[in-house]
DRENLOTOR-580447 format. One record per residue (C-alpha): x, y, z; chain. Coordinates in steps of 0.5 Angstrom, whole numbers, always signed. Each point is the difference from the previous one (the first is absolute). Layout:
<east:X	north:Y	up:Z	c:A>
...
end
This chain:
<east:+180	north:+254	up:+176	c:A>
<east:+7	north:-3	up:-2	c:A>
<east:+4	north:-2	up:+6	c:A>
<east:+6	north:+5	up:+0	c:A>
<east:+7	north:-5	up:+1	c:A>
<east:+0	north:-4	up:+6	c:A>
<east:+4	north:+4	up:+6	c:A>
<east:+3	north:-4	up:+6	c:A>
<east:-5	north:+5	up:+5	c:A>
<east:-7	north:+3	up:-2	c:A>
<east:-5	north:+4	up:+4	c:A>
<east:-6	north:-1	up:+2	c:A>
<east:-4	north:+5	up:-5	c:A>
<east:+5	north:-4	up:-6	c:A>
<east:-3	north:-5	up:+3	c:A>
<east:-7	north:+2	up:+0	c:A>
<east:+0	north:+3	up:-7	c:A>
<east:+2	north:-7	up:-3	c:A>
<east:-5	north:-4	up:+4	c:A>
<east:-4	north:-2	up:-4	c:A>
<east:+6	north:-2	up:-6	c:A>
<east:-1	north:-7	up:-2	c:A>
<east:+7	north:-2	up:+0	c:A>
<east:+2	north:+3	up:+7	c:A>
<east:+0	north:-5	up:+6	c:A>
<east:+0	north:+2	up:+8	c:A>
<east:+2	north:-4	up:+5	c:A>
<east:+0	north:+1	up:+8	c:A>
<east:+7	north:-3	up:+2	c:A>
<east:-3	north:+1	up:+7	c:A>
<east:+5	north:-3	up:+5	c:A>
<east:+2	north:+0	up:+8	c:A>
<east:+4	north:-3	up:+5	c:A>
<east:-4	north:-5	up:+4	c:A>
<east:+1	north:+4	up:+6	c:A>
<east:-5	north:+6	up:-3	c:A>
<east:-6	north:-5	up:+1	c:A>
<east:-2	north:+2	up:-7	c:A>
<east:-4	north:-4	up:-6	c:A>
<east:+1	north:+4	up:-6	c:A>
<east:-4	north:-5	up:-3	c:A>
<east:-5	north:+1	up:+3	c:A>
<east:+1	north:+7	up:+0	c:A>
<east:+0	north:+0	up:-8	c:A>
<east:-7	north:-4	up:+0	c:A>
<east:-3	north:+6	up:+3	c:A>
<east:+3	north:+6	up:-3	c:A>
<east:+5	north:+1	up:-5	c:A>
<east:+1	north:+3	up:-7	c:A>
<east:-5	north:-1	up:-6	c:A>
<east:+3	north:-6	up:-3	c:A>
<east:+6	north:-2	up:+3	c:A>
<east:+2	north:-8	up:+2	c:A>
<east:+3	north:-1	up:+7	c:A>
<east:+8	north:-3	up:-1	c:A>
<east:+1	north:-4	up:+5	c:A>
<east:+7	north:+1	up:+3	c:A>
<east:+1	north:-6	up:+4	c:A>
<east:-4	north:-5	up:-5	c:A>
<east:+3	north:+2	up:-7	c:A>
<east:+7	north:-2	up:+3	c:A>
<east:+4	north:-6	up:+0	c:A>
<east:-4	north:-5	up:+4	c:A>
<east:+6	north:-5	up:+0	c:A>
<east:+5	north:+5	up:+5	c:A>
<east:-1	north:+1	up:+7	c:A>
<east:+2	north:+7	up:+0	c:A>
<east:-7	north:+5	up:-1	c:A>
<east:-4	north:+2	up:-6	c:A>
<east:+8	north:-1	up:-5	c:A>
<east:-1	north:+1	up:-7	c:A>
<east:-5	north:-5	up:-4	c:A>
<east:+3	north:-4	up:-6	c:A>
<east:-1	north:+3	up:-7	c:A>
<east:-5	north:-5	up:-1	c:A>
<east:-4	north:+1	up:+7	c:A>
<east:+0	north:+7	up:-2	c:A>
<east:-2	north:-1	up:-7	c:A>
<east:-6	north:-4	up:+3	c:A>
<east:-2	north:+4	up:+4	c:A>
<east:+0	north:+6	up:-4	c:A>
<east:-3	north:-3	up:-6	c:A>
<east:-6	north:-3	up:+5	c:A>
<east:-1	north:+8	up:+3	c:A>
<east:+0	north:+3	up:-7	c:A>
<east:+6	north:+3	up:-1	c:A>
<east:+4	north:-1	up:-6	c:A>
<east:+5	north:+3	up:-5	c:A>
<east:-2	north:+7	up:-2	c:A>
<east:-3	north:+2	up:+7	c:A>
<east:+2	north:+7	up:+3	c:A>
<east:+0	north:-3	up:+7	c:A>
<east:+0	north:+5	up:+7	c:A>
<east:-1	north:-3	up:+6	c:A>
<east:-1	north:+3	up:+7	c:A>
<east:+0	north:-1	up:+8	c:A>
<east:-4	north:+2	up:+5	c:A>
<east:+5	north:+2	up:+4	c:A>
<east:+3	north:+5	up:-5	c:A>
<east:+6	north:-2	up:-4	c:A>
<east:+2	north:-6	up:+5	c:A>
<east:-1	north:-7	up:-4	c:A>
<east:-1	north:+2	up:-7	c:A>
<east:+6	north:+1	up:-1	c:A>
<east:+2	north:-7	up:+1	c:A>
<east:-5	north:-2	up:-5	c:A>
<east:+3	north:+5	up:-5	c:A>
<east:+7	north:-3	up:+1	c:A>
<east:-3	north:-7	up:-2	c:A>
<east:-3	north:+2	up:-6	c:A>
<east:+6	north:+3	up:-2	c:A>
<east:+4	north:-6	up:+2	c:A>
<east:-4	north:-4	up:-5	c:A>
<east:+1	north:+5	up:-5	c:A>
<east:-6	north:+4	up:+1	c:A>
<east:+1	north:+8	up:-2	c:A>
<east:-7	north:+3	up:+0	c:A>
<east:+0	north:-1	up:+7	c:A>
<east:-1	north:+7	up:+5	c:A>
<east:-2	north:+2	up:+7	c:A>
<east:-5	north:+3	up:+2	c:A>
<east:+4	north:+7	up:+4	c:A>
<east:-5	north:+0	up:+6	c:A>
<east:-3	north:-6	up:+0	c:A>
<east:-7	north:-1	up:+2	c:A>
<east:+1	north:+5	up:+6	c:A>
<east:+0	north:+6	up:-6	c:A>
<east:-6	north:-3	up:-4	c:A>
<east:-4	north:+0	up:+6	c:A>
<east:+1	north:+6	up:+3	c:A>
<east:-1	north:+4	up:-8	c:A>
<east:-6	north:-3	up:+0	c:A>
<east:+2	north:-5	up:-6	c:A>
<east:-6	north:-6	up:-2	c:A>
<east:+1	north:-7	up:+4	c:A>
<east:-4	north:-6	up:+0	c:A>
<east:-2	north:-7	up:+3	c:A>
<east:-1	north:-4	up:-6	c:A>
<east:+5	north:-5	up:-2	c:A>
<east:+3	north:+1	up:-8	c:A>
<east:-3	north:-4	up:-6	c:A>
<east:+6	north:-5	up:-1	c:A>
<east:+2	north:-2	up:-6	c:A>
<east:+7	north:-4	up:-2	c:A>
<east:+4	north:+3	up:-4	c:A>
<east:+8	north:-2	up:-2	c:A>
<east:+5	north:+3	up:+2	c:A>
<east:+8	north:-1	up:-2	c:A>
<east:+6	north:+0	up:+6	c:A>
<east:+6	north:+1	up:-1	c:A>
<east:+4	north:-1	up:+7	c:A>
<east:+6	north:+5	up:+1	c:A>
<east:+5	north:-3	up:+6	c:A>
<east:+3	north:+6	up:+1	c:A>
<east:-5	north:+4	up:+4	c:A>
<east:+0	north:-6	up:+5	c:A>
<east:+6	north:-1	up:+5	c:A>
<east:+0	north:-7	up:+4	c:A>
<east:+4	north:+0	up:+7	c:A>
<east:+6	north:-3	up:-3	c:A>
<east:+1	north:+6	up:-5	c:A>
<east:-2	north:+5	up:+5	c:A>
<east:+6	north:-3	up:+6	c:A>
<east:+4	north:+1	up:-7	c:A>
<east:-2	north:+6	up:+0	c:A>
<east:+1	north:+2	up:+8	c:A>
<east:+7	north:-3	up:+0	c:A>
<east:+2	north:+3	up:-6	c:A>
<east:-3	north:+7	up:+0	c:A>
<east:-1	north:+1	up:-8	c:A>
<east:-8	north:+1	up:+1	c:A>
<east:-4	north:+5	up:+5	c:A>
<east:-3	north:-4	up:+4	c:A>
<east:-7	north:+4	up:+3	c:A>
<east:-4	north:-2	up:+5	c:A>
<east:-8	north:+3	up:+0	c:A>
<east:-2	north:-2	up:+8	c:A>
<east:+0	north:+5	up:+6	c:A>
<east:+6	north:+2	up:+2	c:A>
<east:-1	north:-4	up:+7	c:A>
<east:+0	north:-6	up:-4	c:A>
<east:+5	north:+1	up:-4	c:A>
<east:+5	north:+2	up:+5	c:A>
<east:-2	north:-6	up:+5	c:A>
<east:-3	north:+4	up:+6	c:A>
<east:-8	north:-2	up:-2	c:A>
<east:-2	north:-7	up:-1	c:A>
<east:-2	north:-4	up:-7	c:A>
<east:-8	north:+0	up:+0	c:A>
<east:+2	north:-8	up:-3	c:A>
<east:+1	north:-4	up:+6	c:A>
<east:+7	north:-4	up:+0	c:A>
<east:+4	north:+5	up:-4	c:A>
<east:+7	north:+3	up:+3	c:A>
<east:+0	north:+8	up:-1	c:A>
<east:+4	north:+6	up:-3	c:A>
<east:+1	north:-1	up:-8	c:A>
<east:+5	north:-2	up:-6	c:A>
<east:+8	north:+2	up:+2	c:A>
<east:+1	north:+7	up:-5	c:A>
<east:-8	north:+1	up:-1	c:A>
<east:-2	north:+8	up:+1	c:A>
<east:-8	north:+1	up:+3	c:A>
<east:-5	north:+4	up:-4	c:A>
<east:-6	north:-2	up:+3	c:A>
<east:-5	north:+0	up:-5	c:A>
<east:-4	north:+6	up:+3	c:A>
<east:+5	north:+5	up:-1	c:A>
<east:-1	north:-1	up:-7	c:A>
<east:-8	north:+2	up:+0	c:A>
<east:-3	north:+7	up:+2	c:A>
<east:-4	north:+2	up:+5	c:A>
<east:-6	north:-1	up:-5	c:A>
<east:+2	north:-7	up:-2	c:A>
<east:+3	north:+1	up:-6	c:A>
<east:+6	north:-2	up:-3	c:A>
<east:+6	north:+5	up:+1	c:A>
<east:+2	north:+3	up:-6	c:A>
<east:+7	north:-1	up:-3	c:A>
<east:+4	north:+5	up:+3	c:A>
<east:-4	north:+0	up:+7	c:A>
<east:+2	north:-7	up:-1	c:A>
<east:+8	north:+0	up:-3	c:A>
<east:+0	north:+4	up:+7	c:A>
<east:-2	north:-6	up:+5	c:A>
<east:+4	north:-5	up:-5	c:A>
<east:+6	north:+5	up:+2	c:A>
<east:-2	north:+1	up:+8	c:A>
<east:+0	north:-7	up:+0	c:A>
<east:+7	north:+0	up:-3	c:A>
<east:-1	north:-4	up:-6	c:A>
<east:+4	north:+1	up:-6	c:A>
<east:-5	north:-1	up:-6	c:A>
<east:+6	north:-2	up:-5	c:A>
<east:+1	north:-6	up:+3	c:A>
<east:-5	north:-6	up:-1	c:A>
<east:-6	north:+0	up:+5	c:A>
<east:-2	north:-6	up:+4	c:A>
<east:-7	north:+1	up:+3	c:A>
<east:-2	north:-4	up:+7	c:A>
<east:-5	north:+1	up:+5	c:A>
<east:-4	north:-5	up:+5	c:A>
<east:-4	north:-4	up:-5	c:A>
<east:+2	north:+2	up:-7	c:A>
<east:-5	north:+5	up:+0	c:A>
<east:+2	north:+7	up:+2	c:A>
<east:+6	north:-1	up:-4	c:A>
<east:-3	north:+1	up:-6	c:A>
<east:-3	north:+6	up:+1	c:A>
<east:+7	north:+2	up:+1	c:A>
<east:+1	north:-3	up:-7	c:A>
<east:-5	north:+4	up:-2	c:A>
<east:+3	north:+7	up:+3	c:A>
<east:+7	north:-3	up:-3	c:A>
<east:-4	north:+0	up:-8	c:A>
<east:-3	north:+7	up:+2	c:A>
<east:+7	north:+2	up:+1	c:A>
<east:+3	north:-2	up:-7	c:A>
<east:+3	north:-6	up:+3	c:A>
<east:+0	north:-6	up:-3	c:A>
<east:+4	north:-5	up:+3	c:A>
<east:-3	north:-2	up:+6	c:A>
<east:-3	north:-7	up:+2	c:A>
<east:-5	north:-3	up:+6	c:A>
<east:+4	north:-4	up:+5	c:A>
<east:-7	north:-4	up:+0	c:A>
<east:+1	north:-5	up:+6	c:A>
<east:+2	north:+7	up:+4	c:A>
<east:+1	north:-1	up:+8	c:A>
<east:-5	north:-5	up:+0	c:A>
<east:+6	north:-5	up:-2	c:A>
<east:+6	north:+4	up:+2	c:A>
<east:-2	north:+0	up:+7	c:A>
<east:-2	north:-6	up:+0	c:A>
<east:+7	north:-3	up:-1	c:A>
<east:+6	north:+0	up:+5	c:A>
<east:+5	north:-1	up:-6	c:A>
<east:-1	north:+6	up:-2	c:A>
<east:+3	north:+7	up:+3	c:A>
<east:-5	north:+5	up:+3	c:A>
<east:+2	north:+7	up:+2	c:A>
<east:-4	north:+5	up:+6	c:A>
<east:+2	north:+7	up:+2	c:A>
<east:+2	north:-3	up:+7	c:A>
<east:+5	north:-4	up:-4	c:A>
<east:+2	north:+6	up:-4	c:A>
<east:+1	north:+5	up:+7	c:A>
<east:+4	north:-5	up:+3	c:A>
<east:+5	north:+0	up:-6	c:A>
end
């Protein structure tokens, strides 16, 4: 069967029906925080979709910050993919056990380092399960195979860009994380950080960009969450969230829309919260304004 042109999201019978195509690669992005008491490893080991590698987020990242799982160099990322078989000419879908959670970030970084034939599976694992849709314990058969980047800087923001960002007002500047988070009232599940989020930033906590089944909302549904959130969509787009992960999911929600101006702050609340210098803002401030 020919690969029909490459999409940002697939579903999951799209997915099964191109299974068995040999330049179709899946990935399990499979990924959670370390109070969820998971191991998508060894989860992945044990069941996951025909074929499929496991991307290791916090492995497949830049080992020289102390920030968790940032984006790896153009040369580690080619390493390892070429070690994982996936190389130029692959249609890539990539999934999560979770849903649409960590897939997302893995999309993002293909498309930091010029990769477009890259989608999300809508759904996730959840939905190939529950429609019955094949799965395995075996590993793949790896072969190496090349594969060319090309880094685009501007999809990724650093906190210098972003306290820019804040200060000026020229970027939206959006904030995946729960509301209680984000407005400073429920505690970080990263020990050490101080509360509330970016001075400007709006709250559009990824879970309002899914439907009740766990797929992605569709465009329409989620120019509605964008604009409850008050966020103007002219205006380039910032995207944070704890760790870097969760922002690109609204990343992917913001190219769902049409919008294509946007980046990932990669270092999120991780490192804003972790630096006095830098101003934060919480609903008790703004009630007490």
């Amino acid at each position: 069967m020919a690969m029909d042109e490459p999409k940002t999201l697939v579903s999951t019978d799209w997915l099964e029906a191109h299974l068995k195509d040999p330049d179709l690669r899946v990935l399990d992005a499979s990924w959670y925080l370390p109070t969820a008491g998971r191991d998508p490893k060894a989860e992945y080991a044990k069941v996951h979709i025909p074929g499929a590698r496991f991307f290791d987020i916090d492995d497949i990242a830049d080992s020289r910050s102390s920030l968790p799982h940032m984006v790896p160099t153009p040369e580690k990322f080619i390493s390892r993919m070429r070690a994982m078989g996936i190389g130029d000419g692959h249609q890539v879908v990539v999934y999560d056990t979770a849903g649409v959670f960590s897939a997302p970030r893995v999309w993002w970084t293909f498309r930091l380092m010029g990769k477009h034939d890259i989608a999300v599976l809508d759904g996730g694992f959840p939905k190939w399960l529950a429609e019955g849709h094949p799965v395995e314990d075996m590993p793949p058969i790896l072969r190496e195979r090349h594969i060319t980047v090309q880094r685009h800087a501007e999809l990724v923001k650093n906190v210098t860009q972003v306290a820019a960002a804040s200060k000026l007002g020229d970027h939206e500047i959006i904030d995946a994380r729960a509301p209680g988070r984000f407005a400073g009232v429920d505690p970080e599940p990263r020990p050490g950080l101080r509360v509330g989020h970016i001075p400007g930033s709006k709250n559009v906590h990824f879970a309002t960009l899914l439907n009740p089944d766990g797929t992605m909302k569709s465009p329409e549904a989620l120019r509605a969450v964008f604009k409850a959130a008050g966020v103007d969509l002219r205006k380039p787009a910032i995207t944070t969230c704890g760790s870097g992960v969760n922002a690109a999911m609204l990343a992917l929600a913001l190219e769902l829309v049409g919008h294509r101006n946007h980046a990932v702050y990669d270092g999120s609340w991780a490192e804003w919260g972790m630096y006095n210098d830098l101003r934060v803002a919480t609903a008790k401030a703004a009630s007490e304004a």
